[in-house]
N, C-alpha and C positions, 0 to 999 in steps of 0.2 A: 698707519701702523701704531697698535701701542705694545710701546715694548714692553713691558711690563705685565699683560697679558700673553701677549701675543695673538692677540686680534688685528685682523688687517679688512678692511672694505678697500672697494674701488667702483663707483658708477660714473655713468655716461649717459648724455642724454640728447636728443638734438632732433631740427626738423629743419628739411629741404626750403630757403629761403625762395619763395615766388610759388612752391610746390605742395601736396601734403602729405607727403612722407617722412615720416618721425621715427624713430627707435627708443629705446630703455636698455642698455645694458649694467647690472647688480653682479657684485664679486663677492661674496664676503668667506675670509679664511682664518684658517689658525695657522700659525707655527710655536710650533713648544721640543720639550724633550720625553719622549714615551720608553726609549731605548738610550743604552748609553754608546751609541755605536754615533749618536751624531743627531742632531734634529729632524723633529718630521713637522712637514707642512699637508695641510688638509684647506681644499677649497671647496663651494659650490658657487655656482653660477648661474642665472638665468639671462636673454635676450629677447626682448619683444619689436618687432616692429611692423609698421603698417605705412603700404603703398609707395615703397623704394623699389623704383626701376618695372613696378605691375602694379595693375589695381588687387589689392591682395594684404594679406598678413603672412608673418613670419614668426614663428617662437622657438628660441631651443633650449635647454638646461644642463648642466653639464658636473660633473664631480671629479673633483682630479686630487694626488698625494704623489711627494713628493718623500723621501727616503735619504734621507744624506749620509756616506758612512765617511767618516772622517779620516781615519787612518787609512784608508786606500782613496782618496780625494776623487771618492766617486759619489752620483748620486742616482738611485733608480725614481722612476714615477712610472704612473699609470695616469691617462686619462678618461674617461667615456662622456660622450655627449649627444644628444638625442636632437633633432631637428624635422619641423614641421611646417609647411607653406601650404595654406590656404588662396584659392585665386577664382573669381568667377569663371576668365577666361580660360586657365587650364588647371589638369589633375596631377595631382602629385603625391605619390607616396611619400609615409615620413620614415625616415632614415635615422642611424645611429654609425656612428664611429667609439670605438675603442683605441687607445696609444697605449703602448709597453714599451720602454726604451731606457738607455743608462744613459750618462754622461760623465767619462774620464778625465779627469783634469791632470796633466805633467808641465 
C-alpha cells in the first residue's frame, strides 16, 4: 500500500511441486476520498491458471468498491466477477457472479 497515494497491489503466484499446474493471481486497488461521507476503495483483479486438479486452463477478472460511511460505522460494496474453464476433457460454460452487501459495525 502507498499511503500516500492510495494505491495498493497484491499478486500471487505458484506451481504444483512434482505436478504442472501453475496460477497468476494480480490485485491492484485505489483507496482515496471521492465523498465526504468516508473513503472509497476501488479494486480490479485478474486469475489465470493452468492444469490444477484437470488438464485444462482457468481465468477470471473481477472489479469490486467498497463505500465506507463513517458516521453510521457502515460500509457498502459491490462486487462482480466473471469466470472461464477451458478442458479438453470436459465443456463448460463461463459464468459470472455479482455481490451487493453492507457491513454494520457496533
Amino acid at each position: 500500500v502507498h499511503t500516500q497515494s492510495g494505491l495498493n497491489a497484491q499478486i500471487a503466484a505458484g506451481e504444483y511441486m512434482g505436478d504442472p499446474g501453475r496460477y497468476l493471481y494480480v490485485k491492484l486497488g485505489w483507496t482515496g476520498g471521492i465523498w465526504d461521507v468516508g473513503r472509497t476503495a476501488l479494486a480490479g483483479e485478474f486469475y489465470s491458471s493452468s492444469d490444477i486438479g484437470l488438464d485444462g486452463s482457468g481465468e477470471s477478472w473481477g472489479l469490486q468498491a467498497v463505500q465506507y460511511f463513517d458516521d453510521l460505522s457502515t460500509e457498502v460494496y459491490l462486487g462482480y466477477r466473471v469466470y472461464s474453464l477451458v478442458s479438453d476433457t470436459a465443456s463448460y460454460d463461463d459464468s459470472s457472479s455479482l455481490m451487493v452487501g453492507a457491513r454494520w459495525r457496533f
